[in-house]
N, C-alpha and C positions, 0 to 999 in steps of 0.2 A: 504494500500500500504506500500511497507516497504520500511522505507526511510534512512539515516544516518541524525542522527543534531550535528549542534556544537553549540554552549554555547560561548556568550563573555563574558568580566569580563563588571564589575558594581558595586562593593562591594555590601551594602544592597539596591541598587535597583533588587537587583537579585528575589525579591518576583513576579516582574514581572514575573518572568518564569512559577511560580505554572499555572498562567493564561494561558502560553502560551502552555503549557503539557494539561490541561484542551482541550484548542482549539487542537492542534494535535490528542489526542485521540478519542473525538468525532466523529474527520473527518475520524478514522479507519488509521490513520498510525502510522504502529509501526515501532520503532527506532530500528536497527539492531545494531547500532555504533553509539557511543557521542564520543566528544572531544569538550573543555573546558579551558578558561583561566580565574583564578582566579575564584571572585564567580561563574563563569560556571562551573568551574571545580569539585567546589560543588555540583551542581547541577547536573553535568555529572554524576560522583560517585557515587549520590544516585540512578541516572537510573540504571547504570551499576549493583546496587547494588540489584535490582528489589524492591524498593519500590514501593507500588503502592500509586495515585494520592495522596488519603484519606489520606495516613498513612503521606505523603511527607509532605501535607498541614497543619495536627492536628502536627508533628514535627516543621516547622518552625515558623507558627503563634505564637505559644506556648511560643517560644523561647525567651527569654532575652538577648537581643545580648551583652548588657550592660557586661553581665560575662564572655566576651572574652578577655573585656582589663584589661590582671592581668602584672600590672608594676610590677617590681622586690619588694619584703616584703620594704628595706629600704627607697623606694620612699615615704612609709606611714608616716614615721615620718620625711624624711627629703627631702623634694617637690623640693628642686631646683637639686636633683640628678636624676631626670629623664633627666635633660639637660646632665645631665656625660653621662648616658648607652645611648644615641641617639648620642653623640659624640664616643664615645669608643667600644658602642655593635651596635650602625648603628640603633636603633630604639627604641623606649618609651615602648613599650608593649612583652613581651615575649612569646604571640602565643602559648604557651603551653597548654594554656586552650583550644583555637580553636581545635588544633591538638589531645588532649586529647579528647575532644567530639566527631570527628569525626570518632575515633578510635571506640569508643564506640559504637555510632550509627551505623558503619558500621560491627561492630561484630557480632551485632543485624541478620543480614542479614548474618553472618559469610563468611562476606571479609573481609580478615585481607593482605593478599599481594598480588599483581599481578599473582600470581597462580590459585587464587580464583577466578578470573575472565575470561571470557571465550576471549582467544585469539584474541587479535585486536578490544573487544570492547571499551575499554574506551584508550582516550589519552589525556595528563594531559602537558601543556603548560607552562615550565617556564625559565627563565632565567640565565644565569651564567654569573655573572660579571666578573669574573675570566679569563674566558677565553674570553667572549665577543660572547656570544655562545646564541644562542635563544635552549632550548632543550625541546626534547619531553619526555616525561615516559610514558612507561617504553623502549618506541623503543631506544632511544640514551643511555640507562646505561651502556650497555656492551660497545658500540664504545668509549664512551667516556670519562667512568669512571672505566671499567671492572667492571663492579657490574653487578650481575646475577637480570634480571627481577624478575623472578620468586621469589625472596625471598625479594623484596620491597615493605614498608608497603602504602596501596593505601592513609593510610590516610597524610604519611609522604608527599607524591608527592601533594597533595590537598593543604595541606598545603602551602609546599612551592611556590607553585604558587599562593596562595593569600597572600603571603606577602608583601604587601602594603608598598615599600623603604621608610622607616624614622619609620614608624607607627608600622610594626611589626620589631621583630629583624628577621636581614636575619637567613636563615640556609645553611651548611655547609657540604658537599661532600666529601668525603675522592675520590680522583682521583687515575689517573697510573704513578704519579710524589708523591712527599712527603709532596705537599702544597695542602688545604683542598681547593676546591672551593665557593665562597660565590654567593647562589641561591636565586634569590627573585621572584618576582610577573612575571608570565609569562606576564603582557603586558603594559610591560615596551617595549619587542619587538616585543607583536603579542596581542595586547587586543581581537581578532575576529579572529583566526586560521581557516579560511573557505577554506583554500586551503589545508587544513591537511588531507584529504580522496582524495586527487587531484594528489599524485605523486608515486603511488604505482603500477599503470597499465595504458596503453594506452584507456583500457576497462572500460568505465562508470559502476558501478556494479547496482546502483540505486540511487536518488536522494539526492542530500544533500541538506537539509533546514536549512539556518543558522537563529538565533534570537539573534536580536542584540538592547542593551540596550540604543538605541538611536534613533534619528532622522535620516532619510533619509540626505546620502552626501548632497544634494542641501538643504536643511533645514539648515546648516551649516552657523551662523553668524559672520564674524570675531570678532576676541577678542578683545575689548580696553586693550591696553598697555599702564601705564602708569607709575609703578615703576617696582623696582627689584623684589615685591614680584607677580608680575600682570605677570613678565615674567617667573617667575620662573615655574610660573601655566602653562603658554603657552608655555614652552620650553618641558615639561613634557608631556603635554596631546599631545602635537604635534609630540613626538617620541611616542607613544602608538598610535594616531590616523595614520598617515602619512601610513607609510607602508599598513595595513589593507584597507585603501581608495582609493589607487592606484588600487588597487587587486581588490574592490565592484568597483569601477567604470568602469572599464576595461572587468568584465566579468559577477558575476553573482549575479549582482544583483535583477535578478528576481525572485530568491529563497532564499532571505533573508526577514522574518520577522522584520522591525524597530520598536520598540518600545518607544514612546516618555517620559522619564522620566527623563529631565531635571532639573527638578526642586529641583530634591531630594540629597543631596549630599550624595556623594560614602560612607563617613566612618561616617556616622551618626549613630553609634552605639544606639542614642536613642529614634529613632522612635515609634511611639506607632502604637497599633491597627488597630486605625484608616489608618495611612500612610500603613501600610501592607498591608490590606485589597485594597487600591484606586492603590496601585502598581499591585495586584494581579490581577482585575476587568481591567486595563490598558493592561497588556499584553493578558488579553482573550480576550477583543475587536478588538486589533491589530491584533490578528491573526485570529482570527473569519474572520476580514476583509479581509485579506491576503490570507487566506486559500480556499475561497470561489472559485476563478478565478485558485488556483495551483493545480498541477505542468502544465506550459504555455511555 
């Protein structure tokens, strides 16, 4: 059956997803259209990109994610200046490497801009502080930046939407004003974009299945607050969650995949093997299970 899916972020719980393309394909439905926030967007990308499973799985298991975080050269010899570029450049790690790789990899498959890709399949979720603006790529470039789609690097827009505020350095816009806009992690204002295939026609065109890097809403335990840094976490994930829970609860959450992987923290760059593999085995069960009873 051909379906559309969206991808939420997760940072490196996103191995979950190998499992859950694994359960999709099985069950015979091919994805006509992804859309993607942060490491979904990853993951989007590389559908859009037509990896297949095999190739997707031996690429990230493989991977050392450890060599994404490349601080600026001087942080080597003198450690307390990571504190200046997180105050001054707004993050610790310069995403250059992230963004370099998946440049590469997606060469591989020769996507290099949103030209390369076939119209309306892939959409890339992130945010502009700037203006205060939730935006899509490559559909908002032109409205809202005058930038022609067609000559945007897919892997620039991936990027930018997994820029993790504090962790990676933001990136930066040149807009239709003379001030550059600064774009971070698409879910800051949409971690789960499942209503991004929802406003384009009154006409359902085919099913959208979202997979989402969490627990079912009702699984939902409130937080213990109990300092500044306890709110700071809860002020955060509750503008990322908030919005997207309104939207699952409200309408369709019967076509969401939840995947439970709590346990695993988002920017844990040093996972080994093992956790890859029990995230990958988590999302194939989930939807194994899910899959079974859809579309309902």
């Amino acid at each position: 059956m051909k379906i559309d899916g969206v991808f939420s972020g997760g940072g490196v719980k996103a191995y979950a997803f190998l499992g859950a393309l694994k359960s999709i394909a099985e069950q015979e439905h091919k994805l006509e259209r992804v859309a993607g926030t942060s490491a979904g967007a990853i993951v989007a990308a590389f559908v859009a990109a037509n990896y297949r499973l095999d190739e997707l799985e031996e690429l990230l298991t493989d991977l050392d994610l450890k060599k994404f975080l490349d601080q600026p050269a001087i942080s080597n010899y003198i450690p307390f200046s990571k504190w200046l570029f997180l105050y001054f450049q707004m993050g610790i790690y310069k995403g250059d490497k992230l963004e370099n790789w998946l440049y590469d990899r997606l060469a591989e498959k020769n996507i290099y801009t949103f030209n390369d890709v076939q119209a309306g399949y892939l959409k890339v979720v992130t945010s502009d502080l700037s203006l205060g603006k939730l935006v899509v790529i490559p559909d908002d470039l032109e409205r809202i930046y005058g930038i022609n789609p067609k000559f945007f690097p897919v892997a620039k827009a991936v990027r930018m939407s997994a820029g993790f505020p504090y962790f990676f350095m933001p990136k930066k816009l040149p807009g239709k004003t003379k001030h550059k806009s600064i774009v971070v992690d698409g879910g800051l204002l949409s971690n789960f974009p499942l209503w991004i295939f929802g406003n384009e026609d009154k006409t359902k065109k085919r099913p959208v299945l979202g997979v989402k890097l969490s627990t079912d809403v009702k699984g939902y335990q409130p937080r213990k607050i109990k300092n500044a840094f306890d709110m700071f976490q809860a002020l955060f994930s509750t503008m990322k969650q908030a919005h997207d829970a309104r939207y699952i609860s409200t309408s369709q959450k019967n076509n969401i995949i939840f995947i439970p992987v709590e346990n695993v923290e988002s920017v844990n760059f040093s996972i080994d093997e093992d956790i890859k593999n029990r995230l990958i085995a988590t999302g194939k069960n989930s939807a194994d299970q899910f899959l079974q009873n859809w579309p309902r």
